[in-house]
N, C-alpha and C positions, 0 to 999 in steps of 0.2 A: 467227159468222164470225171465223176468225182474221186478224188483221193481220202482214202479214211485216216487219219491221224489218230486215232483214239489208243491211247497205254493201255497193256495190261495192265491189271492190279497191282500196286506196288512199286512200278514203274515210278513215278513218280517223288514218291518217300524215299525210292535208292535216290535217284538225283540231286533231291533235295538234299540228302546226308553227304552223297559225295560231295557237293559243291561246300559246305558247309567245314569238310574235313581240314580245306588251306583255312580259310578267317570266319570270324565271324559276319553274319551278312543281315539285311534285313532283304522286308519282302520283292522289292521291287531289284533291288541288285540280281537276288535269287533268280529272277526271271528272268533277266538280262544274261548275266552270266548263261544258265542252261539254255537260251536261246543262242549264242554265239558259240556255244562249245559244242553244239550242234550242228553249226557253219547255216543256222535260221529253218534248218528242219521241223524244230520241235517250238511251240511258240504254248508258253505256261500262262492260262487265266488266271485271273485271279481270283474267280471263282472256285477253282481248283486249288489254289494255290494255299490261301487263306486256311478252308476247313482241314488241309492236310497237316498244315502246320500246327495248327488247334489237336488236333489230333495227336501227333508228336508229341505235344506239348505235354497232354495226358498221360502217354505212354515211357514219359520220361529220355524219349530220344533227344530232343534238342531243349535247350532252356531259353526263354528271352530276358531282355533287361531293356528297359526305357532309355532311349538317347535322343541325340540332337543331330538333322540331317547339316549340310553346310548351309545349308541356304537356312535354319533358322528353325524346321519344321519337327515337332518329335516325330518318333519313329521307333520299330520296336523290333530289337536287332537280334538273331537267334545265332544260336551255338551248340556243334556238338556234343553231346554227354558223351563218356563212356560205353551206357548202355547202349544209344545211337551207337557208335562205334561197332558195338560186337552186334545189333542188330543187323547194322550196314553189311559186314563180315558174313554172316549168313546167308542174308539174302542175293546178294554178289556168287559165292558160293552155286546157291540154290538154280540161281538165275542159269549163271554156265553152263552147269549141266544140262537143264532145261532147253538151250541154245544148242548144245550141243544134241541133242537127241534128237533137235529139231532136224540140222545138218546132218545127222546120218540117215534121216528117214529123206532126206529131197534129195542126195546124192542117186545120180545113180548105182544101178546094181552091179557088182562087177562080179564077171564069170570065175 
């Protein structure tokens, strides 16, 4: 039996933000991080990864800056805005209730 792992929409851009909220991070931390805070559930392409951040980037949620990895390599480390912040805020928000509506419709019915 195959297992589906695919986010909804959005999905994603929350995590990204949350993870982002403690430091700044670049791409591959990003992935590391959401894969371990997930206890290896959730495993970030970078496929996926990349064009959301692009994306962000647009939207004014995170900003990046050019750095230097230790070992020598540039790398290009993002951070969250403000705007990111109250985005985060809503869709956190948004999400809950959404969970929540989920959970009262699979609850059973009580007399």
């Amino acid at each position: 039996m195959k297992t589906r792992k695919d986010l909804f929409p959005g999905a994603l851009e929350m995590m990204i933000l949350q993870t982002l909220k403690t430091q700044p991070l670049h791409g591959y931390a990003l992935v590391q991080i959401i894969k371990r805070s997930s206890n290896d559930l959730l495993q970030i392409e970078e496929g996926s990864l990349y064009p959301a951040l692009q994306r962000m980037l647009k939207d004014g949620w995170v900003d990046a800056s050019w750095g230097t990895s230790p070992t020598g390599r540039r790398i290009r480390i993002y951070e969250l805005t403000p705007a990111g912040a109250a985005h985060l805020e809503r869709e956190v928000t948004s999400f809950e209730q959404m969970l929540e509506g989920i959970r009262l419709v699979l609850s059973p019915v009580k007399p």
